[in-house]
N, C-alpha and C positions, 0 to 999 in steps of 0.2 A: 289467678286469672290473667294478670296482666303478663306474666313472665311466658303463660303458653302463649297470650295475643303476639306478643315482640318475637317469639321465634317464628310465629304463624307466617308475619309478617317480611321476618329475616329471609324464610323460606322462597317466598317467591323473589323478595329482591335479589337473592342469588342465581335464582331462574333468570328473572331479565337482564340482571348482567350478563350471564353467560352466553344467551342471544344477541347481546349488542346493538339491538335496532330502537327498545326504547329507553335508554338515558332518563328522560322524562321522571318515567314510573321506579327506575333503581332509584334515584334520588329522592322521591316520594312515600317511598317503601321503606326506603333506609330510614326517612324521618321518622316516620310513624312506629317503624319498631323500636329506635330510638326514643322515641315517647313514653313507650311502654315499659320498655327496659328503666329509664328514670324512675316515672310512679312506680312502677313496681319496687323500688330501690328504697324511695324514699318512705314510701308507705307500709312497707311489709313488716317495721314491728311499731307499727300504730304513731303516726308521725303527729305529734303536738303543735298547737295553736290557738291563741288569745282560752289556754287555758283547757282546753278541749281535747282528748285524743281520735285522732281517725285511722281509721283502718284499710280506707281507699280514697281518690281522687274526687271523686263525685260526693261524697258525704263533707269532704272540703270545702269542696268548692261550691258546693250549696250555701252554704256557712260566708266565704269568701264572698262571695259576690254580691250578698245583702250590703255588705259592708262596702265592697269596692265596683257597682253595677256598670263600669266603662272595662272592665280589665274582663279579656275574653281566657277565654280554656288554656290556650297556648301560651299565648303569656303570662299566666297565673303558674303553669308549667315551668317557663323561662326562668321564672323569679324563682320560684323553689330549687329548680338546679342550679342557680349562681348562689343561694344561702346553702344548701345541703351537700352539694357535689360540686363545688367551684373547679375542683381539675378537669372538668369537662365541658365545664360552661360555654366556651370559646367552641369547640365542637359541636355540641351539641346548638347553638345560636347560628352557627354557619348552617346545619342542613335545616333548621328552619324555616330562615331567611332563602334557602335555593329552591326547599320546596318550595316554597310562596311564589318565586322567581317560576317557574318550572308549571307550576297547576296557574298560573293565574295572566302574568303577562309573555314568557317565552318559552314555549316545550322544547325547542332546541339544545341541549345541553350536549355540550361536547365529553366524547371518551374520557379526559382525565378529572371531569368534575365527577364521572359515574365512579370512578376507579376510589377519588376522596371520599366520595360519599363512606364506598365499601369499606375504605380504609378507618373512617372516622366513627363509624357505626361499630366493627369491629371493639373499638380502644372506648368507645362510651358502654359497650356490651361486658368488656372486661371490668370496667371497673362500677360496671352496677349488679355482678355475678357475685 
């Protein structure tokens, strides 16, 4: 499920770049298939914890949050790609961090942050394929 949500997701963010009027949403798009692409990575053959194996994100992090109830989705996310997939962490932490930037305090994002996003989305896509 997650691998078709990240390309679902991939899909349109290719759409709004190729239009170039919202930056915004390609940055937003990218994260989020980005997200998907991760979980899906980390979970698909049943990812281990304090003992337990899971099989997706949400059986986790039900689990997780009893234990840690300040640590939201994303950054519960965060922390699993800097333990499981650390060659992406730094990528994957930047379109977080611009989503956030982008949905919350500035929708302006100029052309070569839409261009990185594509770029960084692409190389966290490869190496969670």
């Amino acid at each position: 499920m997650r691998k078709k949500q990240a390309e679902h997701n991939e899909g349109l963010c290719k759409i709004l770049y190729k239009n170039g009027k919202y930056n915004d949403w390609v940055l937003t798009t990218a994260f989020y298939s980005a997200l998907h692409y991760v979980q899906h990575k980390i979970f698909m053959s049943h990812f281990e914890w304090n003992k337990k194996k899971y099989k997706a994100f949400e059986l986790y992090f039900k689990d997780f949050s009893r234990n840690h109830p300040t640590i939201g989705k994303h950054s519960a996310t965060l922390s699993l790609v800097y333990e499981k997939i650390p060659i992406i962490y730094a990528k994957y932490r930047w379109l977080k961090d611009e989503c956030h930037t982008a949905r919350y305090k500035n929708y302006n994002i100029s052309d070569s942050y839409a261009e990185l996003s594509m770029k960084y989305l692409e190389e966290i896509k490869i190496e969670c394929m």
